[in-house]
PLY file of the C-alpha trace (Angstrom):
ply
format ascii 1.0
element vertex 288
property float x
property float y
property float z
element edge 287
property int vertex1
property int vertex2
end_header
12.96 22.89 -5.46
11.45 24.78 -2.80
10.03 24.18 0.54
6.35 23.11 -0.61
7.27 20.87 -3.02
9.61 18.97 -0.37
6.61 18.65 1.87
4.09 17.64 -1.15
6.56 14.61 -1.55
7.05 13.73 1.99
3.25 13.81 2.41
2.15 11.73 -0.68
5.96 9.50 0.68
4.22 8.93 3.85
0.71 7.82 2.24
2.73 5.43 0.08
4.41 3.85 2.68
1.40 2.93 4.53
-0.06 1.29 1.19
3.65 -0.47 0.53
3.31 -1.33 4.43
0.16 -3.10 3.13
1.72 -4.85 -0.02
5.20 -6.02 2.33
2.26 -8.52 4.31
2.04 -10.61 1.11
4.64 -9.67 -1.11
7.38 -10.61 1.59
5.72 -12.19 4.49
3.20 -14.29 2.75
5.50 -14.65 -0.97
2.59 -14.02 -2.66
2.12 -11.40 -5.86
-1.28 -10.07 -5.19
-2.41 -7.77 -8.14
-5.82 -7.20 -6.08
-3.63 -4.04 -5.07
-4.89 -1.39 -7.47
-8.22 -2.37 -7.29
-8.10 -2.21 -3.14
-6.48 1.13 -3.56
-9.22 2.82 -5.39
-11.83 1.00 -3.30
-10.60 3.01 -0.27
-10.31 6.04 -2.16
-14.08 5.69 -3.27
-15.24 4.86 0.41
-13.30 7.78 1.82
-14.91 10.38 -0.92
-18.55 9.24 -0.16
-18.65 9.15 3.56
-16.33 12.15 3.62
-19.03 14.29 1.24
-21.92 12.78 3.84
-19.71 14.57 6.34
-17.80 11.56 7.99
-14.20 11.51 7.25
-13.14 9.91 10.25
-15.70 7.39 9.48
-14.59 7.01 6.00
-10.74 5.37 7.33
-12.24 2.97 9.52
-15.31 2.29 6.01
-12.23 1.84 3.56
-10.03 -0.01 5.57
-13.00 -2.86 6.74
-13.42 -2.39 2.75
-10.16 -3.32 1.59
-10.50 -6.25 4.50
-13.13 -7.79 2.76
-11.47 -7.19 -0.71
-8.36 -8.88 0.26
-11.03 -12.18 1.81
-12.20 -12.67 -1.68
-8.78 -12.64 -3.03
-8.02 -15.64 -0.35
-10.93 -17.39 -0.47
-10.61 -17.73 -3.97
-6.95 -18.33 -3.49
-7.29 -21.28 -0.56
-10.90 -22.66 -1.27
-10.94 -22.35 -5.14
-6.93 -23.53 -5.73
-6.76 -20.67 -8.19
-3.38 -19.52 -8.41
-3.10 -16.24 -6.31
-2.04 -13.99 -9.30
-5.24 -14.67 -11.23
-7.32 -14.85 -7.95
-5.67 -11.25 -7.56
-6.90 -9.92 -11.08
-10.11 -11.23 -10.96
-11.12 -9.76 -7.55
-9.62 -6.22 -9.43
-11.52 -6.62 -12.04
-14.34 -7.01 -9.99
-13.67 -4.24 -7.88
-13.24 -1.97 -11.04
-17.60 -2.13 -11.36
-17.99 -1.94 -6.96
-15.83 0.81 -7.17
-17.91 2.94 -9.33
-21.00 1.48 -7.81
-19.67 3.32 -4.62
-19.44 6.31 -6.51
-22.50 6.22 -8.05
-21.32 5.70 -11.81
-19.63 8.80 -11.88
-15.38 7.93 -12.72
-14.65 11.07 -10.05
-15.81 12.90 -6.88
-14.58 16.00 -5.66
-13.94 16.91 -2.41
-13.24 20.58 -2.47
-14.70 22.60 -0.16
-15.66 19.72 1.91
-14.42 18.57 5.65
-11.83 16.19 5.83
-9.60 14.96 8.51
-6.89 17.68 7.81
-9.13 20.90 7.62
-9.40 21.22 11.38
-5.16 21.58 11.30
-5.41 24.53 8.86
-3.96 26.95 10.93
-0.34 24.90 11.16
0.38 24.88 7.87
2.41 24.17 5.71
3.94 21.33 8.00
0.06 19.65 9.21
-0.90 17.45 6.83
2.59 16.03 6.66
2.91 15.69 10.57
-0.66 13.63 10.78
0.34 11.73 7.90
3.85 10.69 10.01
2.02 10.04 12.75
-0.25 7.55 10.65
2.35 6.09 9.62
4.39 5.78 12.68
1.33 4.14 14.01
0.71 1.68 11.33
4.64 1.13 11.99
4.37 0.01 15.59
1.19 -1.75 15.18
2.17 -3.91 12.85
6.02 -4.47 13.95
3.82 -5.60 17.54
1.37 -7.60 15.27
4.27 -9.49 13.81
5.96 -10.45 17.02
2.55 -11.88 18.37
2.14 -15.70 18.14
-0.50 -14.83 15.13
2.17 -12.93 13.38
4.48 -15.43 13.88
2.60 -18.11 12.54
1.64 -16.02 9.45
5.49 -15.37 9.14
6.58 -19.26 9.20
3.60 -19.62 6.14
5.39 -17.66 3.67
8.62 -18.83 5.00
7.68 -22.29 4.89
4.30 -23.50 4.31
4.75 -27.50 4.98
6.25 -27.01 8.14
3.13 -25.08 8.92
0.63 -27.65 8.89
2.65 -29.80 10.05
2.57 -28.23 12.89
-1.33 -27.95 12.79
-1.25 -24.18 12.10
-4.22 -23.86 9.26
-2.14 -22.34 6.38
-5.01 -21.42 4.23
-6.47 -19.29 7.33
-2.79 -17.41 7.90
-3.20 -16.91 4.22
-6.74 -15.32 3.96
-5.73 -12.93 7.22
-2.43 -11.75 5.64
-4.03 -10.66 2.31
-7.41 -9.36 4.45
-5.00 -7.15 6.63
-2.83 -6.49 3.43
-5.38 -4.76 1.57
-6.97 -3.12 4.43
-3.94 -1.26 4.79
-3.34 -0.23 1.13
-7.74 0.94 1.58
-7.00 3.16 3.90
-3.73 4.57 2.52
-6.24 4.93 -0.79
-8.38 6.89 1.93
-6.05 9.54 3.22
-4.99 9.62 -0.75
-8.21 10.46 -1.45
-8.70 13.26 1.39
-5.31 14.71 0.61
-5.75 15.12 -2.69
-9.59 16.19 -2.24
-10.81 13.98 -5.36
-11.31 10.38 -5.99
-10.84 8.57 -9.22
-12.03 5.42 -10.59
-8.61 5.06 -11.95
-6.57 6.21 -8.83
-5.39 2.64 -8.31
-3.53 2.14 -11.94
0.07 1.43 -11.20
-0.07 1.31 -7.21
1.26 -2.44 -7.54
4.15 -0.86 -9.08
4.59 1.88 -6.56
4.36 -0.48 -3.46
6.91 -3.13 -5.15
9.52 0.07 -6.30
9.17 1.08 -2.22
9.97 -2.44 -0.85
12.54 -3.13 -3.39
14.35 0.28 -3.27
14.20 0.63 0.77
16.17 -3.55 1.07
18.53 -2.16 -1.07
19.61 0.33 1.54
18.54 -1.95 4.40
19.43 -5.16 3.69
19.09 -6.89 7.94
15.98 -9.21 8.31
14.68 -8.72 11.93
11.56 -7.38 11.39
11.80 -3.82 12.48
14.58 -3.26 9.59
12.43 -4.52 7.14
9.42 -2.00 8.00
11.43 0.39 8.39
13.16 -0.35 4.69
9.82 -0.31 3.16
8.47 3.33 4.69
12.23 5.05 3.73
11.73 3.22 0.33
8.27 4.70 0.09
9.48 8.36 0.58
12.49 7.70 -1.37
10.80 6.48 -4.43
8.65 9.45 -4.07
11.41 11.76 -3.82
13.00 10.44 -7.18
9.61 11.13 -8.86
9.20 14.61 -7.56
12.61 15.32 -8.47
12.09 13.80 -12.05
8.45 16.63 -12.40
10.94 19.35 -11.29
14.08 18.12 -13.88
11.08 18.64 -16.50
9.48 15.01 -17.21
6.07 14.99 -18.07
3.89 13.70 -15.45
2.32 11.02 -17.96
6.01 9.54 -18.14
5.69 8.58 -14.35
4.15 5.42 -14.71
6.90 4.41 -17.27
9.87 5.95 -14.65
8.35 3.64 -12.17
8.67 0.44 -14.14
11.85 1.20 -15.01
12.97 1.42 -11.35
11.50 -1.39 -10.28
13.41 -2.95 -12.86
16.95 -0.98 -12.46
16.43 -1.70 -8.62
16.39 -5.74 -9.10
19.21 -5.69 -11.32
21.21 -4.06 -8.64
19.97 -6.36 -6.01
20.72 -9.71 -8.57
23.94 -7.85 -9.22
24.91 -7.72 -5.67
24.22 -11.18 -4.97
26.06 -12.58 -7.47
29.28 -10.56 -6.23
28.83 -11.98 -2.95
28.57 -15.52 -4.07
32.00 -14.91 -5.85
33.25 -13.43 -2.66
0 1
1 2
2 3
3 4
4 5
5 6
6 7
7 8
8 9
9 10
10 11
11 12
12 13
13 14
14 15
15 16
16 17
17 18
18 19
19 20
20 21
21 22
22 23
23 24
24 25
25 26
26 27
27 28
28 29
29 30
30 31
31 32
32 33
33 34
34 35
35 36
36 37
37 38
38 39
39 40
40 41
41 42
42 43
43 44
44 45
45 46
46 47
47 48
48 49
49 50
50 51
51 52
52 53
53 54
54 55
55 56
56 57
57 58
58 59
59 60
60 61
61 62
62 63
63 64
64 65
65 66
66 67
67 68
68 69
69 70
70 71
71 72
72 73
73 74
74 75
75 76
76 77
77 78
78 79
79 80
80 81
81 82
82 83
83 84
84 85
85 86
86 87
87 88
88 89
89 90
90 91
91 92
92 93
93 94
94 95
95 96
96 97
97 98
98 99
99 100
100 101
101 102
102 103
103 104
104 105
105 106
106 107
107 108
108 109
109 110
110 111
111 112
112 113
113 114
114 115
115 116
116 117
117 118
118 119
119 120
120 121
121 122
122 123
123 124
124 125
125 126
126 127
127 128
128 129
129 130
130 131
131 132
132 133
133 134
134 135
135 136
136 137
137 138
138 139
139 140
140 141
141 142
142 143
143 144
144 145
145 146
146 147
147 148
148 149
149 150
150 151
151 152
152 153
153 154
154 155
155 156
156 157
157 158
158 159
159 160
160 161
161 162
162 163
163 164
164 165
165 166
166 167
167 168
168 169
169 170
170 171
171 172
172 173
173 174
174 175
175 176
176 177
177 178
178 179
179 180
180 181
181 182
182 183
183 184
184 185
185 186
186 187
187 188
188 189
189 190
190 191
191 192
192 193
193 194
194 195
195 196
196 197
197 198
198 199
199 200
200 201
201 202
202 203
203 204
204 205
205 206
206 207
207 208
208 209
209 210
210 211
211 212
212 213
213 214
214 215
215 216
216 217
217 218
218 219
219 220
220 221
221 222
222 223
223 224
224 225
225 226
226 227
227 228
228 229
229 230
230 231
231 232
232 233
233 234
234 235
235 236
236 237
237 238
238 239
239 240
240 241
241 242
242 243
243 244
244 245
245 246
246 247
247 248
248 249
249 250
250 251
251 252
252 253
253 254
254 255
255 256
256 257
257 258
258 259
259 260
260 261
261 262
262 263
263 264
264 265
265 266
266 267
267 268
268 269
269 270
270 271
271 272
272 273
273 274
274 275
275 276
276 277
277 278
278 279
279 280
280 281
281 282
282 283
283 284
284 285
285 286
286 287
């Protein structure tokens, strides 16, 4: 494995851990499986192609992650206001967002983004190690942002909702709001990681999204089973090393020989092998 494959992984690690950043907000904080993930994903990835071809690609982060906001408000709204279980509230707004999304792109399933300006061409002359470093420094900003966010009375309160959601209102905190802003910010985040996917990999695809569920959950649930503390910071920091770790295994997988339309099946199956480990473990402590 050689030196540019390394730093392919670490890049498309680091863009992964922003989106599983993303999916931790209502998968752990708010305990609640939102599927609206794949469609969010692609959303951002069609918002960054568009304004990045009209010559905007700074633009286009700020376009997919409002984007994703507003994806993630349906989801709640139709969670909170319409009672509809959050899992089907999830599908339907990806279903929805399946049409939007190739609204966006004009009805075409893929844009290409060769040859245009993105926000890594101007660090052309560092390479190999550019795209990698602004992608670390995304993520090491997403990091402290939302590790600050969390400690913030707002962040608390959204914490105590998945943690305990009677206690909540009875303490006159309006759940349903903390719910609506946790899945708003959730897929904002996994937008704009669909965003810098998009101007990484210089195309967009209407089915860029298939699987990222998968991908985010394989991150979280890999990275706590090397970090198992709860204060906050540990658990961030689990999910972005579970991000590039998870990515590593894949990349190592391509290079062992496994066909790259196997991937999607290697990634079920460590979600999978990862909570057996993590049932596995608990049950030997509770014999302990």
């Amino acid at each position: 494995m050689n030196m540019i494959v390394i730093i392919g992984a670490l890049e498309l690690g680091g863009i992964f851990a922003i989106m599983s950043l993303g999916l931790y907000l209502s998968y752990k904080i708010l305990n609640l499986p939102d599927l609206t993930v794949d469609g969010s994903f692609t959303l951002g990835c069609a918002v960054s192609a568009v304004l990045t071809l009209s010559g905007h690609p700074y633009l286009a982060l700020c376009a997919a992650f409002i984007a994703g906001m507003l994806a993630g408000l349906v989801t709640g709204l139709l969670t909170t206001k319409l009672k509809i279980a959050s899992l089907l509230a999830g599908i339907l707004t990806m279903t929805g967002l399946y049409s939007i999304n190739l609204k966006i792109m004009n009805d075409s399933p893929n844009l290409s983004l060769f040859g245009s300006t993105t926000i890594f061409t101007p660090l052309t002359n560092f390479e190999p190690y550019s795209q990698f470093l602004l992608i670390i420094m995304f993520v090491a900003v997403i990091f402290g942002v939302l590790y600050y966010f969390l400690k913030t009375q707002l962040g608390l309160a959204l914490r105590a909702c998945g943690d305990n959601e009677d206690m909540v209102k009875a303490s006159s905190i309006n759940a349903d709001l903390m719910k609506i802003l946790g899945l708003s910010l959730s897929n904002g985040l996994v937008a704009l990681s669909g965003s810098i996917y998009a101007q990484h990999q210089s195309f967009a695809d209407s089915q860029s999204g298939t699987g990222m569920m998968v991908i985010g959950l394989a991150s979280i649930i890999i990275g706590m089973a090397f970090i198992k503390k709860d204060q906050i910071h540990y658990q961030l920091l689990a999910v972005t090393i579970g991000a590039f770790i998870y990515r590593g295994i894949l990349t190592l997988a391509l290079q062992m020989g496994i066909p790259s339309t196997d991937l999607k099946l290697l990634s079920a199956l460590l979600v999978v092998l990862a909570l057996i480990l993590t049932k596995l473990k608990i049950r030997r402590k509770k014999v302990c």
